[in-house]
MIDREN-60923 format. One line per field, with one value per residue (C-alpha): x, y, z; residue number from 1; residue in three letters; chain. Coordinates in Angstrom, 2 decimals. Layout:
N
east: [X:...]
north: [Y:...]
up: [Z:...]
nr: [NUM:...]
rest: [ala:...]
kette: [A:...]
//
This chain:
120
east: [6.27:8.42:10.91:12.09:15.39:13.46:11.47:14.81:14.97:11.78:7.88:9.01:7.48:6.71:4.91:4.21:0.83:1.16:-1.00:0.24:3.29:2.44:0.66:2.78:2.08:4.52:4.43:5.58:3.25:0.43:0.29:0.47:-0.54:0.85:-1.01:1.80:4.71:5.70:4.95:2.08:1.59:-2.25:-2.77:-4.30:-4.51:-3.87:-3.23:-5.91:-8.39:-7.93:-8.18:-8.30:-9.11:-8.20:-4.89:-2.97:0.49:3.78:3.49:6.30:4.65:2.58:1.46:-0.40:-2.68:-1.34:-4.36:-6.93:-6.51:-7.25:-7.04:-4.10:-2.45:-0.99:1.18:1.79:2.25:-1.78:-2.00:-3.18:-5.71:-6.43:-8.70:-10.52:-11.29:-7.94:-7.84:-11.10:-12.08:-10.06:-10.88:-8.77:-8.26:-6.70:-9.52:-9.23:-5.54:-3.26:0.04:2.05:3.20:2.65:5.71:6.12:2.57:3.95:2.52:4.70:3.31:0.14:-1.83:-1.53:-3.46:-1.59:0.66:1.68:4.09:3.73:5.97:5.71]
north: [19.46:16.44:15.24:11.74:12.74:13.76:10.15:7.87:5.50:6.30:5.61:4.18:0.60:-0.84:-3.98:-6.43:-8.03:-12.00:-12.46:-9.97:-8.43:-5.42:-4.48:-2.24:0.18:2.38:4.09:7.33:9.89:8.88:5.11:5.18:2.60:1.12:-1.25:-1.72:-2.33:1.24:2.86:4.61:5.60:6.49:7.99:5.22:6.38:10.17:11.50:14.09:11.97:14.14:12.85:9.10:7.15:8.08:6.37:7.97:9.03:8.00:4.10:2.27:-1.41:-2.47:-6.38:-8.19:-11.19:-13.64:-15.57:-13.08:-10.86:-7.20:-7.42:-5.81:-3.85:-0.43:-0.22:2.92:5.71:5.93:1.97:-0.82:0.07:-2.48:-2.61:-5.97:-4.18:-2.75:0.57:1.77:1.83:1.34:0.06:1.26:-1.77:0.38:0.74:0.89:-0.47:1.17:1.81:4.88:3.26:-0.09:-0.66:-4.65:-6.56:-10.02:-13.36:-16.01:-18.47:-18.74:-20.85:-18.83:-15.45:-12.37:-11.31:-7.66:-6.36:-3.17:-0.33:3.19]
up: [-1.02:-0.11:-3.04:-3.45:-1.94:1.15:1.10:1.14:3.49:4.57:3.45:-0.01:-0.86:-4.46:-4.82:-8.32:-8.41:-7.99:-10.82:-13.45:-13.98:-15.41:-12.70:-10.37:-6.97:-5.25:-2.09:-0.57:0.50:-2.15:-3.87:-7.42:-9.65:-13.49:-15.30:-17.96:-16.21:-15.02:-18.55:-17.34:-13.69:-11.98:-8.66:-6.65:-3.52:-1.63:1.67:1.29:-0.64:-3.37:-6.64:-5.28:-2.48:1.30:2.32:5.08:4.26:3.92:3.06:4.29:2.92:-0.03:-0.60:-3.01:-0.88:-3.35:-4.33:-4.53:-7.75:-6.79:-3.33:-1.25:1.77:2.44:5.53:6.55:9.17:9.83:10.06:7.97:4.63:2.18:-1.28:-2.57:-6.04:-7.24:-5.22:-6.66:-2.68:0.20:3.85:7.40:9.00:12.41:14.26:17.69:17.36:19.67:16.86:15.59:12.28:10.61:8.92:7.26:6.42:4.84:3.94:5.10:3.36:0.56:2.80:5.99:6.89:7.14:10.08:10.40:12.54:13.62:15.58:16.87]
nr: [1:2:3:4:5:6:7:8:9:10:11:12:13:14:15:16:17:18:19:20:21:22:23:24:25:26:27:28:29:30:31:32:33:34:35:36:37:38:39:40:41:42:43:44:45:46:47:48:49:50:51:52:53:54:55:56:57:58:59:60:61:62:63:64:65:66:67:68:69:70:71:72:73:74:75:76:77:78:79:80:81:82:83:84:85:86:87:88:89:90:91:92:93:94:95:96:97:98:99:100:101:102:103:104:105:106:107:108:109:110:111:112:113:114:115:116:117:118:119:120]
rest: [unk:unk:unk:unk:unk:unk:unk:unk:unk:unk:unk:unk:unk:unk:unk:unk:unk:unk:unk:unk:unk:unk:unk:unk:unk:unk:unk:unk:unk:unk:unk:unk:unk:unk:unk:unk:unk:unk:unk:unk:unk:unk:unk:unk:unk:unk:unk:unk:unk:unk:unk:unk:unk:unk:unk:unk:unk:unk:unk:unk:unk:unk:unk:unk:unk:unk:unk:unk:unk:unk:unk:unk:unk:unk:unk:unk:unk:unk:unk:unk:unk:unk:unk:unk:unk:unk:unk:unk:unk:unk:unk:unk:unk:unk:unk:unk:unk:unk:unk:unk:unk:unk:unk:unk:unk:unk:unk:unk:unk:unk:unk:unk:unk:unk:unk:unk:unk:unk:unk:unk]
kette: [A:A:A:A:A:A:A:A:A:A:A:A:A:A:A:A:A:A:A:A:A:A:A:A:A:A:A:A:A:A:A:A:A:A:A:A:A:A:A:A:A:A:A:A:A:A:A:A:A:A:A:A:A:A:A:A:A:A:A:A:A:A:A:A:A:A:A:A:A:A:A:A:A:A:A:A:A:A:A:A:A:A:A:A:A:A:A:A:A:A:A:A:A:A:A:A:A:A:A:A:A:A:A:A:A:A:A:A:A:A:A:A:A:A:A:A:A:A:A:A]
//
């Protein structure tokens, strides 16, 4: 089982909704989710699919689409996944895209669509 100390430097992203601050995710191998500002923490997305949806591991970016509440992206080593209803199901967006690892997803600016930059 991988520790934190293993992680460093590596597949480790946290992300703070747009539209709340309380609401927090974090990456490493799983993406786990706090609704109170990082009292509380719920798995909110596993490797396996085990206990939550199926994310592939080791999530190098998390990022809130700023003006859509509930909807964001997990970049990791298995590509691009994102959820339009808080994680409660998750989409792969990697279909038929020729990458190893997604590592930034970033919105430049509010009014302009995503770009992802990807490397492998």
């Amino acid at each position: 089982m991988a520790t934190i100390r293993d992680k460093l430097g590596i597949g480790i992203a946290i992300a703070v909704a747009p539209y709340d601050p309380n609401v927090v995710l974090v990456g490493g191998v799983n993406v786990w989710r706090s609704d109170d500002a990082g009292v509380n923490w719920n798995l909110n997305a596993h490797w396996t699919g085990s206990g939550a949806p199926y994310v592939h591991a080791d999530i190098h970016d998390l990022i809130f689409e700023p003006a859509t509440t509930g909807k964001y992206f997990v970049g990791c080593d298995g590509g691009i996944f994102n959820t339009t209803d808080d994680g409660a199901n998750f989409s792969d967006l990697s279909n038929n895209l020729c990458i190893a690892q997604c590592i930034v997803a970033t919105f430049p600016d509010q009014r302009m669509e995503p770009l992802f930059r990807t490397s492998g």
